[in-house]
C-alpha positions in Angstrom: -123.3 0.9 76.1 -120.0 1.5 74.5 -118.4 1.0 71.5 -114.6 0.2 72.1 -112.9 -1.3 75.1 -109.0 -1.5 75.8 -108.4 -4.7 77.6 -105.6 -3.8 79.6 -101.9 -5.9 80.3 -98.9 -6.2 80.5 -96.3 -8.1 77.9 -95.2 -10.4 80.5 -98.1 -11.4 81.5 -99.7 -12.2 77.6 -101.2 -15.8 77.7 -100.9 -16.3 81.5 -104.4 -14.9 82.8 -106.9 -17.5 82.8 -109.5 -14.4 82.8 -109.0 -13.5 79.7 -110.5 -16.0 77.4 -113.7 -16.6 79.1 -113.6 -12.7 79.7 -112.4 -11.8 76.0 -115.5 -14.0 75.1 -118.3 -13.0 76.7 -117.3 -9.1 75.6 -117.3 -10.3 71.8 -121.1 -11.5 72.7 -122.3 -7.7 73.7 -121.2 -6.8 70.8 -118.1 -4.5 71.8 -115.1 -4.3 70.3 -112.0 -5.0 72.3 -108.4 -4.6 71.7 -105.5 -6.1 73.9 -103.0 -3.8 75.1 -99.8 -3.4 76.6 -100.2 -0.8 79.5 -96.4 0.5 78.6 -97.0 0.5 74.8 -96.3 4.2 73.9 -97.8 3.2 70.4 -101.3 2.8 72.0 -104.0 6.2 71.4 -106.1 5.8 74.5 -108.3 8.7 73.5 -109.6 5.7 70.9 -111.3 3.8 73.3 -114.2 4.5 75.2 -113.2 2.6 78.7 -109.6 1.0 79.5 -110.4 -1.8 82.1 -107.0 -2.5 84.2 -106.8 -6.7 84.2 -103.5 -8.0 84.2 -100.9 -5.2 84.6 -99.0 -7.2 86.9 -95.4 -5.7 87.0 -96.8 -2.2 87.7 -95.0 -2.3 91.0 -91.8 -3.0 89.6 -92.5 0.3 87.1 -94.6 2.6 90.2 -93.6 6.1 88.9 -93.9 4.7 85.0 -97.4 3.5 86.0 -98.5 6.4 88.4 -97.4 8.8 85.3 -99.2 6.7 82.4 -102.5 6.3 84.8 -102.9 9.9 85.1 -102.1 10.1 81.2 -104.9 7.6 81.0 -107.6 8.8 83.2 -107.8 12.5 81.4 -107.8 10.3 77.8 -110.7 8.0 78.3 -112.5 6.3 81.4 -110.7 4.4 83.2 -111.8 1.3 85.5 -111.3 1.1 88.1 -110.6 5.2 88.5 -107.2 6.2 89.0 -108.0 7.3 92.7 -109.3 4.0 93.5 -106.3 2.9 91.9 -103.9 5.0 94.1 -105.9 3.7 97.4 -105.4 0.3 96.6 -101.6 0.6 96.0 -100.4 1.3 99.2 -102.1 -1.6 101.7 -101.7 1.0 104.6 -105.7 1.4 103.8 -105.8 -1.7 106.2 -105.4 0.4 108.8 -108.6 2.5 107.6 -110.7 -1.0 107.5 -109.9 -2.0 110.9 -110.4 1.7 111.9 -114.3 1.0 110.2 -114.6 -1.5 112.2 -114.0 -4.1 109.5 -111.8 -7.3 110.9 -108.2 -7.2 109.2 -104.9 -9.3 110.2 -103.2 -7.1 112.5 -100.5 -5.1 110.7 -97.8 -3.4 111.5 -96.4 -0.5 109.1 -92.7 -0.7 109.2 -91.7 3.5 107.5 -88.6 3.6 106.4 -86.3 4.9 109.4 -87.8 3.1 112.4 -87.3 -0.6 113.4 -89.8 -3.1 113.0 -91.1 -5.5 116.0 -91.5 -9.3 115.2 -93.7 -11.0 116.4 -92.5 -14.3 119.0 -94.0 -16.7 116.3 -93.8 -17.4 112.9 -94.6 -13.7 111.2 -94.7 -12.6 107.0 -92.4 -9.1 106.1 -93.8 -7.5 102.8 -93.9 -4.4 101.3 -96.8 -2.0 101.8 -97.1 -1.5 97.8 -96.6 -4.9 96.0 -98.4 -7.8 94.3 -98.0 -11.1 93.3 -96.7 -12.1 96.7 -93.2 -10.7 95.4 -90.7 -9.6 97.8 -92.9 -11.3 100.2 -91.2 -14.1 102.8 -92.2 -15.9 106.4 -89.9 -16.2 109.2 -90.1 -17.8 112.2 -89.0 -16.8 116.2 -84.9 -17.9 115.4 -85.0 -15.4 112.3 -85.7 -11.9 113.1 -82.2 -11.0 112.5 -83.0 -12.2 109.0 -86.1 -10.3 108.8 -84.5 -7.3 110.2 -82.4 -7.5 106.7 -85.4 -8.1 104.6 -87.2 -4.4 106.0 -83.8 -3.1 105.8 -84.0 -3.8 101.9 -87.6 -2.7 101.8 -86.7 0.6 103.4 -83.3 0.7 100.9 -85.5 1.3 98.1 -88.2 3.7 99.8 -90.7 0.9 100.7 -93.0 1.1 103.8 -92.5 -3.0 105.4 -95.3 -4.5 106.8 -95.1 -7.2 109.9 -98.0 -9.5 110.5 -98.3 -12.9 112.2 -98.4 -15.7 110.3 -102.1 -17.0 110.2 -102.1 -20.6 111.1 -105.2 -21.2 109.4 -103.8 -20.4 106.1 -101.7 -24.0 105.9 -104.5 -25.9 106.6 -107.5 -24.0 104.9 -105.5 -21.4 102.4 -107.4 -17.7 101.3 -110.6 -17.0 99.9 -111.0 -14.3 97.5 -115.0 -13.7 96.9 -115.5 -11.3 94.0 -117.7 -8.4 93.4 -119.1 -7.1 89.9 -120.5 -3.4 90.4 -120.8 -3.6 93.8 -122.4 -7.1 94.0 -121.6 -10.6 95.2 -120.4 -12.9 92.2 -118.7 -15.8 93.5 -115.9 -16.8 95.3 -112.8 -19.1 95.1 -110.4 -21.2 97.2 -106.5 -20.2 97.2 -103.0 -21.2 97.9 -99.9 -19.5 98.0 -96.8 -20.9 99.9 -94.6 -17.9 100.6 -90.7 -19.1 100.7 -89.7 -19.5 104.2 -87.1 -16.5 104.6 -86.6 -15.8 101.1 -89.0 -14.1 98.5 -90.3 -14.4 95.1 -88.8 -12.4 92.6 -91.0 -13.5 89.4 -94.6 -12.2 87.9 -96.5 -13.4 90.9 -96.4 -16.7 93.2 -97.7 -19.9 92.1 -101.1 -20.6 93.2 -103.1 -23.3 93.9 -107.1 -22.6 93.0 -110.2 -24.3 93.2 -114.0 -23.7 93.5 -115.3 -22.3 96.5 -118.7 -21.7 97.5 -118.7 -18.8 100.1 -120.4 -18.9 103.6 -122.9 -15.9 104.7 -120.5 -15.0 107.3 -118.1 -14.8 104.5 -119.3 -12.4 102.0 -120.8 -10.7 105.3 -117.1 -9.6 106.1 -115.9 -9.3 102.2 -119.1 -6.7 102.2 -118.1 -4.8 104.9 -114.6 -4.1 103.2 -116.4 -3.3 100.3 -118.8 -0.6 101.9 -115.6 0.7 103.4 -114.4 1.1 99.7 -117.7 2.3 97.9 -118.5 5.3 100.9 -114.9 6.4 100.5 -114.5 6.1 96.5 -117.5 5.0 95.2 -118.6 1.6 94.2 -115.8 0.2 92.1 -116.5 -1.8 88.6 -114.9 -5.3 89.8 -113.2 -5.7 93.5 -111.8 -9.0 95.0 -111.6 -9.0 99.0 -109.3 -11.9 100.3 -110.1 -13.2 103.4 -108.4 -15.7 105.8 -109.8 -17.5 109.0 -108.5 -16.0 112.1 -107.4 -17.9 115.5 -110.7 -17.5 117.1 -112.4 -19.6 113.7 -113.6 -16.0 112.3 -112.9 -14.2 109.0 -110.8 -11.9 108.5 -109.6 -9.6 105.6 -106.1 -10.4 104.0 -106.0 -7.7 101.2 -108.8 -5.7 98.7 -107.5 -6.1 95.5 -109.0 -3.3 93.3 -106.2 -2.6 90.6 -105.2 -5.9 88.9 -107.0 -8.6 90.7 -107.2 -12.2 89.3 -111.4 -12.6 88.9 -111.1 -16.7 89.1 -113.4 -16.9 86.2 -112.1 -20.3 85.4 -113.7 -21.5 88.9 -117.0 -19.7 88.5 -120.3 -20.5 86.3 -120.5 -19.1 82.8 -122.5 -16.6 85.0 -119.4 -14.6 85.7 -117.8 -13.8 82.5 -121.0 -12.8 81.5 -121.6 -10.6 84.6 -118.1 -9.2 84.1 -118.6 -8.3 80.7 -122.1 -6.7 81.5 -120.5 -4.1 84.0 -117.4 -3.3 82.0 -119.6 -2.3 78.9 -122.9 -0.7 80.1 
C-alpha cells in the first residue's frame, strides 16, 4: 500500500465535487495520507507523493498544452492514475470511432477536421468539440439552424478544434444518460443523469448543470459499458477508475455516449458507502 496520495484539482473547482468528502474520507480510514492539490500549483513537489489520482481537474481543456506539459512533468515524478497515455486517449473523443470499429455500439459521430464542412443531420443534431468536458462549447440545433451550426464548427475549427456532429438522441429528454462506474476494472454502480444542452448556444462555465439520482443498472447495461471498457483495458490496460455513459438508442438499445477516463465525476453521493470505500481501496493498494 502506499504512504502519500495527491488528490488532484483544480482551484475552480475547490468545494464543488461531491466525490470528494465521501472519497477524502474513506482514504483517511486506510490509513493514507492525502493532500489536496491544485494541478497548476507550481509550488507543489510531485516527486513527494507516491500516486497523484486525477479527480476534479476540470478546466484542463481550457489550459490543453499547460496540462499536456504538466502531465508529462508528472508521470516521470510519481505514478500517475490514470497513466498519462490513458489520459491522452481519452482527450480526444475520436477514440469513438475505435469503439464502434470493436464492435462496441456508439452514437454515430461525425469528425468535423478543421478545413472540411460538416453535414447536419435533417433533425435536431448536437456540434461539440472533439477534446472538451463539462458539456462546454457544446449546443443542439435543430433542421432551420444549420447555418447557425455551420458558425459554431467554424469557431471550433478557429481555434484548432476537430467538431463533432451527431443526432440528437431522443431518448435522452425523456430518460437522460447513465454513467455506470468501474473501480480496477470492475462494476461498482451506476447513476441516472441530466444535462440540458442550450439550444443553439453553449456553456461557457466549469461544466453544465446536472440533474443526478440513483440508478440501478440493467444486465444489458453494464453488458455494453463492459464492452467499452475491454476496448479500453486490451488497448491501455485496465485503468484505476473509468465511467462509461451510455444513452438508449432509437431501436430501445444502449449505446455509449462518452468513456470518461481523465476527470470523471464517480457519483459517490448516489452510491452505497460501498463505493468510496471501493474507490479508496484501488487508489491506495
Amino acid at each position: 500500500m502506499i504512504e502519500r496520495l495527491a488528490w488532484v484539482t483544480t482551484r475552480d473547482a475547490r468545494g464543488r465535487d461531491e466525490d470528494e468528502p465521501l472519497a477524502l474520507a474513506a482514504l483517511e480510514r486506510t490509513g493514507v495520507s492525502v493532500d489536496v492539490v491544485d494541478w497548476h500549483d507550481p509550488a507543489v513537489d510531485w516527486s513527494r507523493f507516491d500516486r497523484a489520482a486525477l479527480r476534479s481537474t476540470w478546466d484542463y481543456t481550457q489550459r490543453l498544452p499547460e496540462f499536456l506539459t504538466w502531465l508529462d512533468e508528472v508521470d516521470a515524478a510519481t505514478e500517475l492514475v490514470n497513466p498519462a497515455a490513458t489520459v491522452r486517449w481519452n482527450l480526444d473523443k475520436q477514440y469513438l470511432a475505435e469503439l464502434a470499429g470493436a464492435g462496441v455500439p456508439v452514437i454515430p459521430t461525425e469528425f468535423v477536421v478543421p478545413g472540411s464542412a460538416a453535414t447536419f443531420p435533417a433533425g435536431e443534431f448536437v456540434v461539440k468539440p472533439a477534446v472538451g468536458a463539462g458539456s462546454r462549447d457544446a449546443a443542439s440545433y435543430d433542421a432551420e439552424q444549420h447555418a447557425l451550426a455551420g458558425e459554431h464548427v467554424a469557431r471550433l475549427h478557429a481555434s484548432g478544434l476537430v467538431a463533432m456532429v451527431q443526432p440528437f438522441v431522443e431518448s435522452v429528454a425523456t430518460d437522460g444518460e447513465w454513467p455506470l462506474l468501474f473501480f480496477d476494472g470492475r462494476f461498482s454502480h451506476a447513476a441516472a443523469k441530466r444535462v440540458a444542452l442550450p439550444r443553439a448556444g453553449v456553456i461557457d462555465g466549469l461544466f453544465a448543470t446536472e440533474t443526478n439520482a440513483e440508478h440501478v443498472a440493467t444486465p444489458a447495461q453494464v453488458e455494453v459499458a463492459r464492452a467499452a471498457l475491454d476496448v479500453v483495458s486490451a488497448r491501455l490496460g485496465t485503468p484505476a477508475y473509468a465511467r462509461v455513459d451510455l444513452v438508449r438508442d432509437a431501436t430501445g438499445g444502449f449505446c455509449v455516449l462518452e468513456v470518461e477516463l481523465i476527470e470523471p465525476s464517480l457519483f459517490l453521493p448516489y452510491a452505497g458507502t460501498a463505493a468510496a470505500e471501493e474507490l479508496a481501496t484501488t487508489l491506495v493498494r
